[in-house]
C-alpha positions in Angstrom: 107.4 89.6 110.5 106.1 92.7 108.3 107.5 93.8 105.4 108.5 97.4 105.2 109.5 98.1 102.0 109.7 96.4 98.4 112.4 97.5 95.9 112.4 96.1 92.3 114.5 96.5 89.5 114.8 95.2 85.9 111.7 92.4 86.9 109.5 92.4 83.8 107.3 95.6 84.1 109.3 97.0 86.8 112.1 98.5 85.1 112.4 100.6 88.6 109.7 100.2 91.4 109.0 100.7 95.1 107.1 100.4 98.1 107.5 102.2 101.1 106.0 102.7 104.5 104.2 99.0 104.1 101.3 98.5 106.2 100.0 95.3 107.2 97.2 95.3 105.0 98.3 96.7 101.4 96.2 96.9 98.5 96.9 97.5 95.0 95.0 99.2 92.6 95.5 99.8 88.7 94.1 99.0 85.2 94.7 96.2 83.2 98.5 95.7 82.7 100.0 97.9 84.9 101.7 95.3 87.3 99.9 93.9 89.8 100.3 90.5 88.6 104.2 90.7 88.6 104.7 91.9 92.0 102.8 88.9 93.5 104.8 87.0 91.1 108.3 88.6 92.8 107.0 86.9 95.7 106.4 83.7 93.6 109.7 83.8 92.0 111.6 84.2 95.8 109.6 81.3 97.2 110.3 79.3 94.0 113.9 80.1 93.7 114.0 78.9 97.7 112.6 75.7 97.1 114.2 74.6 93.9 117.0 77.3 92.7 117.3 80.7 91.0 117.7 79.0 87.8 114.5 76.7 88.1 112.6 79.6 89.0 113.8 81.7 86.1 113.1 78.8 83.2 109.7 79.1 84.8 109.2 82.4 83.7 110.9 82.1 80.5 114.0 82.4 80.7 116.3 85.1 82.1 115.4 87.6 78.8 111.5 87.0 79.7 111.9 87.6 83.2 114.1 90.9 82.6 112.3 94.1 81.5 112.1 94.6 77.6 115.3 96.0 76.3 117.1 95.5 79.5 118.0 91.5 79.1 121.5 92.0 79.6 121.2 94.3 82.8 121.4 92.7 86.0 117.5 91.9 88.3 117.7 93.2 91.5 114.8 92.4 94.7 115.5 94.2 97.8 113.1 93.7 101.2 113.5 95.6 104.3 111.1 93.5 107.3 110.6 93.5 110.6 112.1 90.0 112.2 112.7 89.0 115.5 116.5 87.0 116.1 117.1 85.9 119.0 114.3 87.5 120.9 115.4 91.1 119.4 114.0 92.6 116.8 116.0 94.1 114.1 115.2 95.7 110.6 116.9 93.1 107.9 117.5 94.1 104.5 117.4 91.0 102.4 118.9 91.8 98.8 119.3 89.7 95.9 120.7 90.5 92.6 120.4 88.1 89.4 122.7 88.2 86.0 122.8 86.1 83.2 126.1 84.1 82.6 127.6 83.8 79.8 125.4 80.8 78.1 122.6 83.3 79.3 121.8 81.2 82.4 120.6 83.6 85.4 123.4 82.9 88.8 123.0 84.8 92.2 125.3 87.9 91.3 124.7 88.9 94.8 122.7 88.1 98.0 123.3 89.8 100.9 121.1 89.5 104.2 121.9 92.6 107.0 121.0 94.7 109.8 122.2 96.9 112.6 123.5 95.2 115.7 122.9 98.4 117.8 121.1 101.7 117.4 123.8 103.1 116.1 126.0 102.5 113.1 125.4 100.8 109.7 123.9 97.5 109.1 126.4 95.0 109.0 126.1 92.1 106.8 125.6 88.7 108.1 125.3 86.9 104.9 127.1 88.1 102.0 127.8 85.8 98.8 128.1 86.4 95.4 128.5 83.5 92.4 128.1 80.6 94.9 130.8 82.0 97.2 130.9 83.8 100.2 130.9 84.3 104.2 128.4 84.2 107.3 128.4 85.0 110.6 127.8 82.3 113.1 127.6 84.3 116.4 125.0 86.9 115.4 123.2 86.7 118.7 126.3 87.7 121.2 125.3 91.2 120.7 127.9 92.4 122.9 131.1 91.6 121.2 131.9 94.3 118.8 132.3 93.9 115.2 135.3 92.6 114.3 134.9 89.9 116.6 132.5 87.9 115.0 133.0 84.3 114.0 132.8 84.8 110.3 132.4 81.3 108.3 133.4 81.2 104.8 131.3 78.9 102.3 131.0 77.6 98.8 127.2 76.6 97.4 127.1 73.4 95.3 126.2 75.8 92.3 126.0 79.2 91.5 122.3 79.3 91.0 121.4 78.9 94.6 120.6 81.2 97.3 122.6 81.1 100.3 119.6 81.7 102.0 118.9 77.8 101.3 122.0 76.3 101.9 122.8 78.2 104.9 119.4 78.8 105.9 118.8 75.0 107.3 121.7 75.3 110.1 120.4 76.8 113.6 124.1 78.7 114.0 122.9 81.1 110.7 120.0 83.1 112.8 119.2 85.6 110.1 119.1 83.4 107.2 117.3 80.5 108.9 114.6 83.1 110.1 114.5 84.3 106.7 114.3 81.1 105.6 111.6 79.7 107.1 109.5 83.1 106.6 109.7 82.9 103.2 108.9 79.0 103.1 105.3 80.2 104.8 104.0 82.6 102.6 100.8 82.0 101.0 100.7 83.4 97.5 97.0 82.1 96.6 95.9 80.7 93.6 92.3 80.1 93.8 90.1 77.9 92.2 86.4 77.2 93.1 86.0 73.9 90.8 88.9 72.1 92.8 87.5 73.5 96.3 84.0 72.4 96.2 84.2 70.2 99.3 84.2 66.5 98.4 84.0 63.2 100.3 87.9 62.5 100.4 89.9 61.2 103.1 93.1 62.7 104.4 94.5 65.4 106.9 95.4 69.1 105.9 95.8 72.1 108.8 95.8 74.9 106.4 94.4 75.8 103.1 96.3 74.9 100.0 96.8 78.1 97.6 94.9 76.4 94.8 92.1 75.7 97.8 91.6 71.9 96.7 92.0 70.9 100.9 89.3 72.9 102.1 86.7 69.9 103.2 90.0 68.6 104.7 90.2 71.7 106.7 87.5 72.6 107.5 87.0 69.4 109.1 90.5 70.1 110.9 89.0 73.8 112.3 85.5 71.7 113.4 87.6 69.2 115.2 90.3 71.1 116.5 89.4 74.8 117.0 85.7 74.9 117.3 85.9 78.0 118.6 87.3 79.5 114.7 85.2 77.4 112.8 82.1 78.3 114.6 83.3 82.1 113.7 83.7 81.0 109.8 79.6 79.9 110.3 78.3 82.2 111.6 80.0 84.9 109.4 78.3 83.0 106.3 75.1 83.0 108.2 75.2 86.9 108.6 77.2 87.9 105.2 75.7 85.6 102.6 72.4 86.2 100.8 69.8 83.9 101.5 72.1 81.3 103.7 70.2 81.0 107.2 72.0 77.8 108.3 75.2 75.9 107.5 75.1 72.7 109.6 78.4 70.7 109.6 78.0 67.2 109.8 80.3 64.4 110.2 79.8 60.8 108.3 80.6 57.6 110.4 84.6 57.6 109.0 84.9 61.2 110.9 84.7 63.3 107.0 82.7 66.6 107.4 79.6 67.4 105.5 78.5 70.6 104.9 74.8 71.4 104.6 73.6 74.8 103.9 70.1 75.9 104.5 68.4 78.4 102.2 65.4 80.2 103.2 63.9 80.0 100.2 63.9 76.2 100.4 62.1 73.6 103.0 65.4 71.1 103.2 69.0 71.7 103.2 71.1 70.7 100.6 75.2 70.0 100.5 77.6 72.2 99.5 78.6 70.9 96.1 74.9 72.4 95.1 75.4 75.6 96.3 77.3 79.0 94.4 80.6 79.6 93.2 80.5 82.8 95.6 79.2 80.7 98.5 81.6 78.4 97.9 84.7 80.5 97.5 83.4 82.8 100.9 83.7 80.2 103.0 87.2 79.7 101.6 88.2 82.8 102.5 86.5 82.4 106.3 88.6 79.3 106.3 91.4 81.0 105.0 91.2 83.9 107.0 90.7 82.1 110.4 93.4 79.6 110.2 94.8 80.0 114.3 98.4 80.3 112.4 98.6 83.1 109.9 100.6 83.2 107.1 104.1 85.6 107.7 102.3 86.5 104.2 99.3 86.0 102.3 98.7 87.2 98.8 95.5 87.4 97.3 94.4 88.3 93.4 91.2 90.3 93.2 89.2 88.1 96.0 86.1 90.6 94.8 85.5 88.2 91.5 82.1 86.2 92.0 81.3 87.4 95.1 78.5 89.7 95.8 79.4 93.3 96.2 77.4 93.8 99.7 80.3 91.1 101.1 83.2 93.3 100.1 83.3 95.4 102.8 83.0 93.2 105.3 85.8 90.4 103.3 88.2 93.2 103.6 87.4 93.9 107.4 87.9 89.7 107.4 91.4 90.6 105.7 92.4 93.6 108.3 91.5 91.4 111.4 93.8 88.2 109.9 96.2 91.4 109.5 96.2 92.1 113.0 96.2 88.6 114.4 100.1 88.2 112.5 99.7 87.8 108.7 100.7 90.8 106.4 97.9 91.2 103.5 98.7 91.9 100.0 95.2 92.1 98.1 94.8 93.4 94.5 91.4 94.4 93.2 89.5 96.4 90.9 86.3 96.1 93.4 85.0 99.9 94.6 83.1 98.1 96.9 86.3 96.9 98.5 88.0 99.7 97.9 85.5 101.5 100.1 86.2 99.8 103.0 90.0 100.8 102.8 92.2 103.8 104.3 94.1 105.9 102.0 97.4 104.6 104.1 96.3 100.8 102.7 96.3 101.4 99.4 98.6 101.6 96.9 98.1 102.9 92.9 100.4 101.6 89.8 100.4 103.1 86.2 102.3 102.9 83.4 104.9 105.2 82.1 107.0 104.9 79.0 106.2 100.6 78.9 107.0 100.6 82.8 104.8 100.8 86.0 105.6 103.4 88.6 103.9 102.6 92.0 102.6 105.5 94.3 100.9 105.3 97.9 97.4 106.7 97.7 97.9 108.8 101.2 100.7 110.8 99.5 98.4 113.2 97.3 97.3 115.6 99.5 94.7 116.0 96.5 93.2 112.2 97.5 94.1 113.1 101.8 91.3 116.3 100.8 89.2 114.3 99.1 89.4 111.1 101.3 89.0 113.9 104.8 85.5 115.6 103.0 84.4 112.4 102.9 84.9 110.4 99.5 85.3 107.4 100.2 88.4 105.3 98.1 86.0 103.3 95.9 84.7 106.6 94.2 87.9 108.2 94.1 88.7 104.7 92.0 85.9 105.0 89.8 86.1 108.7 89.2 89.8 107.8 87.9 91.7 109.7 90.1 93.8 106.9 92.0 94.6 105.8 88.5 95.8 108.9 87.4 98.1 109.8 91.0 101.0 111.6 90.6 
């Protein structure tokens, strides 16, 4: 799966917004304010409204007049994403695209949701999925690609309520291909939430195979990778032996009840020590190795500014971590502030958001053919950052 393009309208600070020509590492630059935040939240807000409903996931946010952009509360939300997806061993490019409104107690309902693609090379996408207010239709025979159109078997449905997606409903039956692919994409993104006090590795007992978002698992598996896939776990150690300051050994250990210990040597010190002595950075670095090296990547992983507390020397070589988890399967959606990061980048990677009259217009960075000159004389992205002119693309 790779997501192609993003299309938001009426969602807080994007009162209109796009993303086009997605690659499968993107990064997003911008000051303070300017939206970064909110579009890892869109992605929040569809994996929320998957696993409870649209409403649920709204009152999270506020309410329907929060979530809308200022002045605009009685205008419809709309989220459109055009991805690559393989049905039925073919792979098409589905447009998924939702559209919220308030109801009349101010309630936001599924105005919307349509799920479609082209059947063939030619011709317009047809819709597989197409409900509005709870109601709607779906085609149960997408796969038999070579009956025409009008032949389809096309199954008409009601939801329990308004406020869920058909997507969720429909989505759990094997005869829906689109929307159970969908589905279960959307169910396996990781939209991280990271905090270094609740991943110090502990002495707990349990079983995890991948990293939590908030990253309170990670003894659980790291011990998983060092019993199971060796082979990834001894790449996580040996990229903290090469990349972090002053760590010449980390020596996993395992207690009697099979829990891993982790003992990190410093070469300033005679003895090892565990790791719930060492750094915040260390710590979180070998969260992201962990992260990073899971043997199933994420259809998605978003990441908020994964430069804070880390030394700037790692950058380059965290976002090279990032590419290669890229290219193993997982898109990458990073924001930073980090010129050090930044540096490590292509101009196609990296994508710039301002604010114009109270909304946030969002530009790729290999569009200005004043950045392309720049960026082919040799500046690298990181100074380009600092010298303001990303900030300031047209």
């Amino acid at each position: 799966m790779q997501i192609e393009s993003i299309e938001v309208k009426n969602y807080r600070l994007f009162r209109e917004a796009k993303l086009s020509d997605i690659p499968r590492l993107c990064v997003l630059v911008g000051a303070n304010g300017t939206g970064k935040s909110t579009l890892f939240d869109v992605f929040s807000f569809l994996k929320d409204a998957l696993s409870m409903n649209v409403g649920k996931a709204v009152a999270k946010r506020g309410g329907y007049k929060e979530l809308a952009s200022r002045g605009f509360a009685d205008e419809p939300i709309e989220i459109t994403l055009q991805f690559r997806l393989e049905i039925t061993g073919y792979e098409r490019l589905v447009t998924y695209m939702l559209t919220l409104a308030p109801d009349s107690m101010g309630r936001a309902v599924v105005a919307r949701e349509v799920l479609r693609y082209k059947r063939g090379a030619n011709g317009k996408p047809f819709h597989f999925l197409d409900f509005a207010h709870g109601k709607g239709y779906a085609i149960t025979n997408e796969e038999d690609f070579s009956k025409a159109d009008e032949k389809l078997n096309r199954e008409e449905q009601e939801l329990d309520a308004p406020d869920i997606l058909a997507i969720k409903g429909l989505g759990q039956f094997e005869r829906f291909k689109a929307a159970s692919a969908f589905r279960l994409m959307i169910e396996n993104w990781h939209i991280s939430d990271f905090h270094v006090s609740e991943a110090r590795p502990s002495q707990e007992d349990g079983f995890a195979e991948h990293l939590s978002t908030r990253g309170d698992n990670l003894p659980l598996v790291a011990n998983f990778l060092f019993e199971h896939h060796p082979d990834r776990f001894e790449h996580v150690l040996q990229s903290m032996q090469q990349r972090v300051p002053g760590v010449s050994v980390v020596e996993p250990r395992q207690t009697e009840d099979g829990r891993l210990v982790l003992r990190f040597q410093d070469g300033s010190f005679k003895d090892p020590f565990v790791a719930r002595h060492v750094s915040d950075g260390t710590i979180k670095m070998f969260a992201y190795l962990v992260l990073l090296n899971d043997p199933k990547p994420y259809p998605l992983l978003a990441v908020e500014e994964p430069e804070n507390q880390l030394y700037p020397e790692l950058l380059p070589e965290l976002a090279e971590e990032f590419r290669d988890y890229a290219r193993r399967g997982g898109q990458v959606f990073i924001s930073s502030h980090s010129p050090d990061f930044l540096n490590a980048l292509t101009l196609d990677e990296i994508y710039c958001l301002r604010k114009e009259q109270g909304f946030t217009r969002i530009s790729k960075a290999s569009d200005s053919a004043n950045l392309r000159a720049l960026f082919g004389a040799g500046d690298l992205p990181g100074y380009l950052w600092k010298q303001g002119l990303l900030e300031g693309l047209n």
